[in-house]
C-alpha positions in Angstrom: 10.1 -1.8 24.4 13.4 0.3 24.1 12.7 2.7 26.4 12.3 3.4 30.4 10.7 6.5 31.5 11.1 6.3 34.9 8.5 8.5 35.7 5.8 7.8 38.8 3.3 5.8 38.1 -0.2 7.7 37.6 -2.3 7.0 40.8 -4.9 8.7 40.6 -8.8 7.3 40.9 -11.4 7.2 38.3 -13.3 10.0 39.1 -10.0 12.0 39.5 -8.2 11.0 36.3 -12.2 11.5 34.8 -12.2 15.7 36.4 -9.0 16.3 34.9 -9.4 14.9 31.6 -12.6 16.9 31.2 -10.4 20.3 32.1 -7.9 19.6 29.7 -10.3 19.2 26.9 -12.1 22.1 27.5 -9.1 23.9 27.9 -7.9 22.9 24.7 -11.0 23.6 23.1 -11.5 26.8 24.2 -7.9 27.4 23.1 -8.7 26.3 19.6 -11.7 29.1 19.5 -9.0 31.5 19.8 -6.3 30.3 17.0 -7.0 30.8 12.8 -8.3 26.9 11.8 -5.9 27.1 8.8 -5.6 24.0 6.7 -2.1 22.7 6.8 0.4 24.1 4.1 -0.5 21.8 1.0 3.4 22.3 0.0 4.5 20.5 3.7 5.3 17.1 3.8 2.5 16.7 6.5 3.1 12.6 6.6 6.6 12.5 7.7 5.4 15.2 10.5 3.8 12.4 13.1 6.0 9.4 11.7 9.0 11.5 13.1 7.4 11.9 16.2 6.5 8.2 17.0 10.0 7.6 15.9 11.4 9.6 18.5 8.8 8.5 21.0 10.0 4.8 20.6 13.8 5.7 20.7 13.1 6.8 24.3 12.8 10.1 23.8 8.6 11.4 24.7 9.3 14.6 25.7 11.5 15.7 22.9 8.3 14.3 20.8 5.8 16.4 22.7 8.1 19.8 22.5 7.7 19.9 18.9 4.3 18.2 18.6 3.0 20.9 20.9 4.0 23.6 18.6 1.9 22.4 15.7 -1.0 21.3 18.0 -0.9 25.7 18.6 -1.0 26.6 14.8 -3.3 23.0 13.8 -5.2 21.9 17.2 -7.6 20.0 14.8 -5.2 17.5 13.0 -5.8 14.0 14.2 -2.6 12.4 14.3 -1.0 15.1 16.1 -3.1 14.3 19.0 -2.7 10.8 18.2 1.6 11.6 18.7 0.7 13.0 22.5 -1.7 10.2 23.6 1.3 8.1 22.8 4.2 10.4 23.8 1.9 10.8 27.1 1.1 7.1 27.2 5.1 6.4 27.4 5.5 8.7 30.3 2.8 6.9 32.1 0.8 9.9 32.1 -2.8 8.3 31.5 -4.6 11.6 32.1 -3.4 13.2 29.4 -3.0 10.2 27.2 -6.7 10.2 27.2 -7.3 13.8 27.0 -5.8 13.7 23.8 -7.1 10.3 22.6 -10.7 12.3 23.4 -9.5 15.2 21.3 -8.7 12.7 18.3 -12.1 10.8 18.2 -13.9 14.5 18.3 -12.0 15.6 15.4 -12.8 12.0 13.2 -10.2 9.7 14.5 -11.9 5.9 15.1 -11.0 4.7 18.8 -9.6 1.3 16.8 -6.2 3.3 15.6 -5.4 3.5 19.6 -6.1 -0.3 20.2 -4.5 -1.2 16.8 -1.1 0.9 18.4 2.1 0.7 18.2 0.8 -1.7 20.7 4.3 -1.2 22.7 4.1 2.2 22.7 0.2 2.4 23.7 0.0 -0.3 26.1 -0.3 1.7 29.6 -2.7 3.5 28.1 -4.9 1.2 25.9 -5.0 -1.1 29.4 -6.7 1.5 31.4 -9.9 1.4 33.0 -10.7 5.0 31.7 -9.6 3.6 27.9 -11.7 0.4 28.4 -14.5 2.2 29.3 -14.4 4.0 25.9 -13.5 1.0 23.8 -16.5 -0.9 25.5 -18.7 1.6 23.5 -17.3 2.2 20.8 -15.3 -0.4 19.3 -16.5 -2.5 16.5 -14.6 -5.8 16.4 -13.1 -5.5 13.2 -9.9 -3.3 13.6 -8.6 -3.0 10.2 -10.4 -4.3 7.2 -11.6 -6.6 6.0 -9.0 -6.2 2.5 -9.6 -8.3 -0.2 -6.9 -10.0 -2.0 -5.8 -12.9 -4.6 -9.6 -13.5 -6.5 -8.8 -16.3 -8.9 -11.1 -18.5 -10.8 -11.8 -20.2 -7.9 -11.1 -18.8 -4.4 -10.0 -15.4 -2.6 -8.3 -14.1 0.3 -9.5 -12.0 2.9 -7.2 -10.1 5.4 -8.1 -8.1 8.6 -7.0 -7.3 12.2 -8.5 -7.5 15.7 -7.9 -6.4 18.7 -6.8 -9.8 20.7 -6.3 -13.0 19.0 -9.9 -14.0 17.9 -11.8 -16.5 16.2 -12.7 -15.1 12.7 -15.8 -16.7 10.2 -16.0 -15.0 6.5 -19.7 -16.0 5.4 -20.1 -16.3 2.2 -23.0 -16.3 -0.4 -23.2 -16.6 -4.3 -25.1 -14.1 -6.2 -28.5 -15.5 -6.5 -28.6 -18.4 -4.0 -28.9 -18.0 -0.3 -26.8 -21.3 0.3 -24.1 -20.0 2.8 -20.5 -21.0 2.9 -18.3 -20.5 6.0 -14.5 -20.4 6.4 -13.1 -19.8 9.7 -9.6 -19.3 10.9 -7.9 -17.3 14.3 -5.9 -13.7 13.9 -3.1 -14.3 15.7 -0.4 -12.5 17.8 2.3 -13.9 15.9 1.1 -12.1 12.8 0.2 -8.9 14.4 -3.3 -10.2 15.1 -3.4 -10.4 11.5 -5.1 -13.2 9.6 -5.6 -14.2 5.9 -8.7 -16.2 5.3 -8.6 -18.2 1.9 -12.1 -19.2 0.5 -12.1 -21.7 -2.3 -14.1 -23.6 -4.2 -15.7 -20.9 -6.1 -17.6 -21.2 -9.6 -15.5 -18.6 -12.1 -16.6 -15.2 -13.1 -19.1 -15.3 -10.2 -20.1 -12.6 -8.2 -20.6 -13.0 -4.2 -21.1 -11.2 -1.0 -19.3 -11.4 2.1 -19.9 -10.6 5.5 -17.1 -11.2 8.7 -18.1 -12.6 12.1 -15.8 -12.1 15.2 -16.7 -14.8 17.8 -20.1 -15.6 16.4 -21.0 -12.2 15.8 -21.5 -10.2 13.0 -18.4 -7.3 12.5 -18.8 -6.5 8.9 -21.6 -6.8 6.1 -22.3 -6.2 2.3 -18.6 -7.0 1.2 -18.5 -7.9 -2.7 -16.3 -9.6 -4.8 -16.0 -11.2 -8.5 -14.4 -14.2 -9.5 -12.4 -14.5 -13.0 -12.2 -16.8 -15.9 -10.3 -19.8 -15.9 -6.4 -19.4 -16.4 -5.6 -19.1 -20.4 -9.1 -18.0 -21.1 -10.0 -15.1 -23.2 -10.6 -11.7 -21.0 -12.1 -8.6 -20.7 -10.2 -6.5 -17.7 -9.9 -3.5 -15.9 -7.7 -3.0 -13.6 -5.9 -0.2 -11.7 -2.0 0.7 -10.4 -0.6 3.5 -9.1 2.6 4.3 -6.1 3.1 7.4 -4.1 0.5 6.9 -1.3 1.8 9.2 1.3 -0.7 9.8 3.8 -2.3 12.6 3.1 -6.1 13.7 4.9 -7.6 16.1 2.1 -6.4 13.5 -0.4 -7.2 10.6 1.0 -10.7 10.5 -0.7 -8.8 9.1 -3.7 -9.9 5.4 -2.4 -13.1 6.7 -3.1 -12.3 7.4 -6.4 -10.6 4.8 -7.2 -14.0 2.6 -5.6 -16.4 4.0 -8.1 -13.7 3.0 -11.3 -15.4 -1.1 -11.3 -11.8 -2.0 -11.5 -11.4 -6.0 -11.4 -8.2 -5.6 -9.3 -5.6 -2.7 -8.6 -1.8 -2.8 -7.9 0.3 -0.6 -5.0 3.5 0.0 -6.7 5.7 1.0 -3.9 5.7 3.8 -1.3 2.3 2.9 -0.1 2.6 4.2 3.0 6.2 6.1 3.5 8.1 5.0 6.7 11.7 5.7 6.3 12.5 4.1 9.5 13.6 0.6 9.0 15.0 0.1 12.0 12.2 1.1 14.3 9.1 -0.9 13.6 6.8 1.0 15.9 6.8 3.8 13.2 6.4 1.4 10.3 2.9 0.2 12.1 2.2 3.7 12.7 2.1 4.4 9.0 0.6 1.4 7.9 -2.2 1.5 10.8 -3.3 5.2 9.9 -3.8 4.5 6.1 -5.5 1.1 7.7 -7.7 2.8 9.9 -9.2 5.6 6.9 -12.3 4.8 6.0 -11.6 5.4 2.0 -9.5 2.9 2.1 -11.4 0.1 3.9 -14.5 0.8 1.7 -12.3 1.0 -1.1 -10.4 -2.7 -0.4 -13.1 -4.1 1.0 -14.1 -4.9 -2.4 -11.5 -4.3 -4.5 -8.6 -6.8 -4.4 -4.9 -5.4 -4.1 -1.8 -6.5 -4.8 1.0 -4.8 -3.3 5.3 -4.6 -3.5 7.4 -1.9 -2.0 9.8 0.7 -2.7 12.3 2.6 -1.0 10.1 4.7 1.4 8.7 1.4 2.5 11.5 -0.7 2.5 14.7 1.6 4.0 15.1 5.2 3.3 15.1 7.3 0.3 16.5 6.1 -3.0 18.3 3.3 -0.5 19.6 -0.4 -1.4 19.0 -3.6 0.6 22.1 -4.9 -0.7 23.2 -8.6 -2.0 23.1 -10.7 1.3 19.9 -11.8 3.1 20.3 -11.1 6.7 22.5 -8.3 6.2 21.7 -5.3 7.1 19.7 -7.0 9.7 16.8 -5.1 9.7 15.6 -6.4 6.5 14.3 -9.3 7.4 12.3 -7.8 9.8 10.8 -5.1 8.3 9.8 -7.7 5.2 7.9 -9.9 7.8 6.0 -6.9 9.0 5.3 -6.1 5.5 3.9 -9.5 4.7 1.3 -9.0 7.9 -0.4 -6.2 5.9 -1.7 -7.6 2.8 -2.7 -10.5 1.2 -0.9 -11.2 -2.0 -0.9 -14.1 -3.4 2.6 -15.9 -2.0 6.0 -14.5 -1.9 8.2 -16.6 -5.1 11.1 -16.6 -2.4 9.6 -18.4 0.5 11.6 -17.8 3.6 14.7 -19.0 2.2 15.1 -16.1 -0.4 12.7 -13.4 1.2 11.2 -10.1 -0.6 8.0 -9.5 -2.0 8.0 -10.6 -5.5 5.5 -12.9 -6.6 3.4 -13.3 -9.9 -0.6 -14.0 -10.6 -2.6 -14.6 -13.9 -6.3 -13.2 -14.8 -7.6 -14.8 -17.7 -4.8 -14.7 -20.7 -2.8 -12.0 -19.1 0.2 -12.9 -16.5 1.4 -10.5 -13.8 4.6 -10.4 -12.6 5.3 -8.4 -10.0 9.2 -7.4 -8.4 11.2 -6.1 -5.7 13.3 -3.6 -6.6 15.0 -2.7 -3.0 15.9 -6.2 -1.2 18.5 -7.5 -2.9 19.6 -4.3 -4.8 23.0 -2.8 -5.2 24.8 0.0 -5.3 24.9 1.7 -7.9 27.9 3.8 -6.5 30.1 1.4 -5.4 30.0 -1.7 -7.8 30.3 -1.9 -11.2 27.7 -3.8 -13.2 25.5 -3.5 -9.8 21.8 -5.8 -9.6 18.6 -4.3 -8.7 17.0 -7.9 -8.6 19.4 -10.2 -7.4 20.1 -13.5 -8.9 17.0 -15.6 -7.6 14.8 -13.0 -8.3 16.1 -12.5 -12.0 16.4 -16.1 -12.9 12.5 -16.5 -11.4 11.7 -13.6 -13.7 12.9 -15.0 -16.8 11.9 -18.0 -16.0 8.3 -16.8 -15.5 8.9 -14.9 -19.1 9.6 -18.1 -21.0 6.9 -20.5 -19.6 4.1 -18.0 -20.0 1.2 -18.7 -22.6 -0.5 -15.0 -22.2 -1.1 -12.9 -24.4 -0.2 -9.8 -22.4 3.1 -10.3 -20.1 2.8 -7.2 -17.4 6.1 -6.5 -15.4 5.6 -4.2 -12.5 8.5 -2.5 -11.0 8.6 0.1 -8.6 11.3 2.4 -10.4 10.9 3.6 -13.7 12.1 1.2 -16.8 12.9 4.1 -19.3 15.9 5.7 -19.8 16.2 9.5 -18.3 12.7 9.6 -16.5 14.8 10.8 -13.3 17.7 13.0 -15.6 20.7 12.6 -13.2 19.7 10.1 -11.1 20.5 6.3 -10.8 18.1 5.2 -8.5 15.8 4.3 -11.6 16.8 1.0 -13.7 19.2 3.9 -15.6 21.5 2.9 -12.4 21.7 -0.6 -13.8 21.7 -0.6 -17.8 23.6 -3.6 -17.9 21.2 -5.4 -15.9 17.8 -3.9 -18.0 19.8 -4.7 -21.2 20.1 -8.0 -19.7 16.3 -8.3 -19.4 15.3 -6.5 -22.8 17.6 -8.6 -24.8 16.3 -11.9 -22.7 12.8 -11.0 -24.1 14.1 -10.4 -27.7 16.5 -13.9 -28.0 13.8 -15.7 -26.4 10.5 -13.9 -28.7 8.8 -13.2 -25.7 5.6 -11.2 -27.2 3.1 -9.0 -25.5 5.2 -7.6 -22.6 4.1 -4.1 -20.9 6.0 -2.8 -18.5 4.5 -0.7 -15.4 6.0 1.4 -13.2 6.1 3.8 -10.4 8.4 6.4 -7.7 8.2 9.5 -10.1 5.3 11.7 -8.4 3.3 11.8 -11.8 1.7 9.7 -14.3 3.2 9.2 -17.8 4.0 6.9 -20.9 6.9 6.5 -22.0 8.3 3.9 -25.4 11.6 2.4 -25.6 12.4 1.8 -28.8 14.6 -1.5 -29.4 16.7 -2.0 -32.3 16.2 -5.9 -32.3 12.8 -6.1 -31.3 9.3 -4.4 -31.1 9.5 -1.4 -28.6 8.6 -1.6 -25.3 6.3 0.8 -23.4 6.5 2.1 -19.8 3.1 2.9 -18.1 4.1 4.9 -15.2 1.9 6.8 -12.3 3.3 7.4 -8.7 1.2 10.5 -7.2 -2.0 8.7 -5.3 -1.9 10.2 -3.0 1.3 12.6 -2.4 1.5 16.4 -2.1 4.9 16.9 -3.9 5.3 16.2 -7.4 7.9 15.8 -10.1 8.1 18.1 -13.4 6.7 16.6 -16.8 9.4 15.5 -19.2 9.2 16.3 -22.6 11.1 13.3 -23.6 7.8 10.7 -22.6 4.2 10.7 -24.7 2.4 12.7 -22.1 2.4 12.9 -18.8 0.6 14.6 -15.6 1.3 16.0 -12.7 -1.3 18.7 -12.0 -3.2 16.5 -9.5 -3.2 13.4 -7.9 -3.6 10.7 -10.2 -3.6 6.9 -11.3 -3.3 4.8 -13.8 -5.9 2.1 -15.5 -5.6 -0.9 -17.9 -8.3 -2.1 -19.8 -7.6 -4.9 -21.6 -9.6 -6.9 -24.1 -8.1 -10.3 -25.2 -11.4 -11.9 -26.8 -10.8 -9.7 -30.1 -8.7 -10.5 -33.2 -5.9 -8.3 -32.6 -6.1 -7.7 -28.4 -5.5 -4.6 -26.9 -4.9 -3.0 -23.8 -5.7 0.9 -23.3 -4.2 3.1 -20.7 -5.7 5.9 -19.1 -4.7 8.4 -17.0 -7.2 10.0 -14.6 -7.0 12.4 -12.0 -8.4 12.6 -8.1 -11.5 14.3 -9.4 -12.2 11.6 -11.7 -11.3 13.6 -14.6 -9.7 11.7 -17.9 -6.5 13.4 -19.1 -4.8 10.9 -21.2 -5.6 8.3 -23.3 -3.8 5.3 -25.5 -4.5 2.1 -26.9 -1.7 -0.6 -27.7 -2.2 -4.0 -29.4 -0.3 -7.3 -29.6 0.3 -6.7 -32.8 2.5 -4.1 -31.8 3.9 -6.0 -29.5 5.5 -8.9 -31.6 8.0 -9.9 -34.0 5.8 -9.8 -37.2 7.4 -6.8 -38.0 5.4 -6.5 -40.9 2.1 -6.4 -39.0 2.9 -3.3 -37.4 3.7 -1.0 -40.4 0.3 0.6 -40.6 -1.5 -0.1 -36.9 -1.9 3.3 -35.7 -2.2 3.9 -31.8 -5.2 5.5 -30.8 
């Protein structure tokens, strides 16, 4: 911890600390009666509210934190993490009383008791080990604190992620679709990892379906999780899946996971600024973020059953429209905040290792390859080099090499900045900042007749198409959506096909490979469920038969 209060320790008994806390809540309740419930202003930036305040609680400074939380507590006395900000600003100061008080005020107004065990550990610790908090968590807490995620589904296995609250034994059960024969796979969360573990189940039949349930010690956490397994590597495939970026916490749109639950989507990717930190050097805020998207219940039902894949951008990685720069280690937070990235999901594998780390990596459903990059680790400046990298070497020699060794018929690159040219007019924190490097990579593709490549993309808070036409070459399209969940938005250029921006949105891919000319169609839809847009390309649009593509019309 990076901080000393040196305030008195609390002494007071039970029944004392018990009296006090049941004044304070009644006080503030009786106070809330009085003041207009208004919902927060939609056109605030209401994540980065409580993420600055757990920042400034863990660079020593609690009461600076609970001058300014207390103001919004008067105007909002029903918002969650605002309480959640004083039961840690009040946990610091060794004031367990009111720590409570306000952990009791969270849990009235929706908050599960497992965001306070989950933490910042550090930061919650007096608290969280207090007879008054055991006695809540004793009747309350579930086992399971965050999860069970499902990640990786291949052919033949899966991965399971979660958290608990101490390093535990963990048993997924598992049973195929029609037979009551169980499977178990067992393996311990551990401290080292955040209490994190990732459970790998394997020998799977393909395009099975199962059920899951989770036990914690023997007993049973979790039931009625669901998964399907896929075809067989270079097979033929049906497929929908789902992407999207801009994820900032936000309460009255955080019922987007549910949304995005009832879509039947085979898999979905997180294209950057899943969460939004903006702290890289203090990792008690980074858990704060990712533990309060952890802990909604959208989102566990949601990836509970859908798998996710997930890479960063520059909310998640450093600050906005930042660079990692060329060398590993340097600035030294990176590493760290990439090994606290790794502890939240449950991708497949990262292509560095631990030699060359960031979170690129690449996985394959059926016929069609995904390769997915990291657009922040190893990227220069724009501003101060000439002929900068987004990718780094390793990273862009994996890429093409992943290019030219793959069989499938559709080749999906996922970045986290937009691909086409003036999507951010002015800016060069898109791939505009490094044409020589994209030209690089387009002309790669072309020399090489690389056919069936898609590109997705993210960071702009909307969701649009764009096409890049190529003079050597078929043209390449740009599938982009980055508003999931955010409250600010970006303007619609006229220069793409369409775009959207009026809610939050996302992106889906259905592909169908097991026809004579295969196609993948992308559609936009909005929080509400609503389709907007709509368009189908095929392969044969996508190769160097030019003279296939004369009259195929898109749709």
């Amino acid at each position: 911890m990076r901080f000393n209060s040196g305030h008195r320790k609390d002494n007071l008994n039970d029944r004392q600390c018990s009296l006090l806390i049941k004044i304070f809540i009644f006080f503030t309740m009786s106070l809330t009666t009085t003041i207009a419930q208004n919902k927060f202003p939609e056109d605030v930036q209401y994540k980065k509210l409580p993420t600055d305040a757990i920042a400034t609680i863990a660079s020593g400074n609690p009461d600076e934190a609970i001058k300014k939380v207390e103001k919004y507590l008067i105007e909002f006395p029903e918002h969650t993490e605002f309480h959640f900000c004083m039961a840690v600003a009040y946990a610091v100061k060794n004031n367990i009383t009111k720590s409570i008080a306000h952990i009791n005020l969270a849990m009235k107004f929706g908050m599960p008791i497992e965001r306070f065990v989950a933490g910042p550990r550090d930061l919650l610790k007096n608290t969280v080990e207090s007879s008054a908090f055991q006695e809540l968590l004793q009747s309350r807490s579930s086992g399971i604190i965050h999860g069970p995620m499902l990640g990786n589904v291949t052919a033949t296995s899966a991965k399971i992620w979660l958290r608990t609250a101490k390093e535990e034994e963990v048993t997924v059960v598992l049973i195929k679709k029609g037979d009551e024969k169980q499977k178990e796979f067992s393996s311990k969360t551990l401290k080292s990892k955040d209490f994190t573990v990732v459970i790998q189940v394997k020998d799977l039949e393909p395009s099975t379906e199962y059920r899951y349930s989770i036990k914690i010690e023997g007993n049973v956490s979790f039931k009625h999780g669901t998964f399907q397994t896929i075809k067989n590597k270079g097979e033929h495939i049906q497929l929908k899946i789902g992407f999207g970026g801009g994820a900032g916490y936000t309460p009255w749109f955080e019922k987007m996971w549910d949304t995005l639950a009832v879509q039947s989507f085979d898999t979905f990717l997180l294209l950057g600024d899943n969460v939004y930190i903006d702290y890289p050097k203090v990792p008690e805020a980074q858990e704060y973020c990712y533990y309060r998207r952890q802990s909604r219940s959208e989102f566990r039902r949601f990836t509970s059953n859908v798998p996710m894949y997930a890479i960063w951008d520059d909310h998640d990685f450093t600050v906005n429209d930042g660079a990692g720069g060329s060398e590993i280690e340097r600035p030294a937070w990176k590493r760290p905040v990439f090994n606290l990235f790794k502890n939240q999901w449950a991708n497949p594998y990262y292509a560095g290792g631990d030699q060359q780390p960031g979170c690129w990596f690449d996985f394959s459903m059926g016929d069609i390859d995904f390769i997915m990059l990291d657009c922040r680790y190893y990227r220069e400046n724009p501003k101060e080099i000439s002929d900068p990298s987004m990718l780094g070497s390793v990273q862009k020699e994996w890429l093409k090499e992943r290019l030219k060794s793959s069989k499938a018929t559709f080749k999906i690159i996922a970045s986290s900045v937009p691909w086409a040219k003036d999507t951010k007019p002015g800016s060069d924190d898109t791939w505009d900042g490094f044409p020589e490097e994209r030209e690089e990579l387009f002309s790669f593709i072309e020399e090489n007749k690389i056919e069936g490549v898609v590109l997705l993309s993210a960071d702009r808070h909307r969701s649009d198409a764009w096409k890049i036409k190529r003079p050597n070459g078929y043209p390449f399209y740009d599938l982009m959506s980055s508003r999931l969940t955010n409250i600010h938005t970006h303007d619609i250029l006229q220069e793409s096909l369409f775009g959207y921006n009026k809610k939050c949105s996302f992106g889906t891919l259905e592909f169908d490979t097991t026809i004579d000319d295969p196609s993948v169609t992308y559609t936009i839809k909005n929080i509400d469920n609503e389709e907007i847009h709509k368009m189908t390309l095929y392969k044969s649009q996508l190769d160097f038969k030019r003279d296939m593509v004369k009259n195929k019309k898109m749709k």
